[in-house]
C-alpha positions as CSV (number, residue, x, y, z in Angstrom):
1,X,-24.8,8.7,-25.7
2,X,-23.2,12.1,-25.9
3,X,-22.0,13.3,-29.7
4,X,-18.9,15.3,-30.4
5,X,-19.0,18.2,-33.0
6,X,-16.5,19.4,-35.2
7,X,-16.5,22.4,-37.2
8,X,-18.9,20.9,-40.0
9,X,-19.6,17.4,-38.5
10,X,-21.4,15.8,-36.1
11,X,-19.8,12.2,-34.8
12,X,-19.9,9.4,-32.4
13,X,-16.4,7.4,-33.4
14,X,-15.5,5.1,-30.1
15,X,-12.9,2.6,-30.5
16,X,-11.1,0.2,-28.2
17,X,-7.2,0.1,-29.1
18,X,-5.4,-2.6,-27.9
19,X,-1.4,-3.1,-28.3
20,X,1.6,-5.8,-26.7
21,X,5.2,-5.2,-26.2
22,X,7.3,-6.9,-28.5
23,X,7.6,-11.0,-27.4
24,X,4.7,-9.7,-24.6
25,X,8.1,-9.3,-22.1
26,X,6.2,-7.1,-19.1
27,X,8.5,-3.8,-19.3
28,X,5.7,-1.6,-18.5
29,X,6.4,-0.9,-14.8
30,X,7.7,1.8,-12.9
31,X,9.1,4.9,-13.9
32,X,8.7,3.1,-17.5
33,X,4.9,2.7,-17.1
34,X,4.5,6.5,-16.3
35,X,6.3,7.9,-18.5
36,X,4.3,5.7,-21.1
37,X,0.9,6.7,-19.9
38,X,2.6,10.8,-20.3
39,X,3.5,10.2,-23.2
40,X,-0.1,8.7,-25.1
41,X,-1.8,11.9,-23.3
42,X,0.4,14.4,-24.9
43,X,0.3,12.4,-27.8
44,X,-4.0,12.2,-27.7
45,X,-3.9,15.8,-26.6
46,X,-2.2,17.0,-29.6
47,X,-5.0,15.0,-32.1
48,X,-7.9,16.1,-30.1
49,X,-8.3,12.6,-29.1
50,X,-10.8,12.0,-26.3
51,X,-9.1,8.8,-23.8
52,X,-12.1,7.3,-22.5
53,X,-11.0,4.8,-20.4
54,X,-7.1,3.5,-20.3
55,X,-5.0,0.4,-18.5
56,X,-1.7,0.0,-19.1
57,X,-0.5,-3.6,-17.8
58,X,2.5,-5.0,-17.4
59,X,2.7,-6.2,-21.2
60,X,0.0,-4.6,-23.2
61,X,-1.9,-1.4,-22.9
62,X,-5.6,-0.7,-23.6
63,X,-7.6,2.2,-24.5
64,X,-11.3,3.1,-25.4
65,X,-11.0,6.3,-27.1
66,X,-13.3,9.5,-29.0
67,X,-11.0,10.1,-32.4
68,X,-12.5,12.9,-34.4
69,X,-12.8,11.9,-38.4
70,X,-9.7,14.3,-39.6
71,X,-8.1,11.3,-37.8
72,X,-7.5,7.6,-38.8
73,X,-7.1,5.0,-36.6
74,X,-3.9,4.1,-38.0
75,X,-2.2,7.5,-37.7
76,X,-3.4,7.4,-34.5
77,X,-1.5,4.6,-33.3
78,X,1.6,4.9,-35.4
79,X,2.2,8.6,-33.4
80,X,1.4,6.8,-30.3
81,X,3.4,4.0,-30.4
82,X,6.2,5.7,-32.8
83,X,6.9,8.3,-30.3
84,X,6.5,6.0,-27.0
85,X,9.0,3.7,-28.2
86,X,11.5,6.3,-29.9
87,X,11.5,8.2,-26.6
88,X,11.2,5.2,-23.9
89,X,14.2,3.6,-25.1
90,X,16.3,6.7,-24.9
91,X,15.1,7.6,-21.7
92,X,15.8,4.3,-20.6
93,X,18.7,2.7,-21.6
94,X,18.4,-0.4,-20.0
95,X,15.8,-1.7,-22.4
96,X,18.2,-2.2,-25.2
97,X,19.0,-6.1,-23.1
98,X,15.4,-7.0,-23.9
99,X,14.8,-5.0,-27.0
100,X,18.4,-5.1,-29.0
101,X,16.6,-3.9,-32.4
102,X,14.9,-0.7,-31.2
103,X,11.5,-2.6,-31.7
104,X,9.4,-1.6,-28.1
């Protein structure tokens, strides 16, 4: 077990995020699916946020990272799934037959 140190803290925080596509349709393929997994690192790398481990299937994606304590959990995953969605369904306007409500 390896502790992470901040400025004036010491900390072990691991947690395993887990999140679906809205109705679980499997969109995350292709060109889709890598742009995805670009966007959570710059997204992680920006918050200092270690990814541990990641798998992105075709409907859901799942990640064991290191947040540091400035961070919540819930900040954490309304950038990362805020941004992923805002930008996917620009980028790829096909979506918008599965997903008519900008919901990703």
């Amino acid at each position: 077990m390896q502790y992470d140190k901040g400025k004036h803290s010491t900390f072990y925080h691991r947690y395993h995020l887990v999140w679906i596509t809205k109705y679980r349709f499997k969109v995350l393929t292709g060109d889709i699916r890598l742009r995805v997994r670009e966007i959570i690192r710059q997204v992680c790398a920006e918050n200092r946020v270690e990814i541990i481990k990641r798998v992105l299937a075709g409907d859901h994606v799942h990640m064991f990272v290191s947040i540091p304590p400035s961070l919540s959990v819930s900040d954490l995953m309304r950038k990362m799934k805020g941004r992923s969605s805002h930008k996917v369904q620009r980028e790829f306007p096909q979506l918008k037959k599965r997903y008519w409500g900008r919901r990703f």
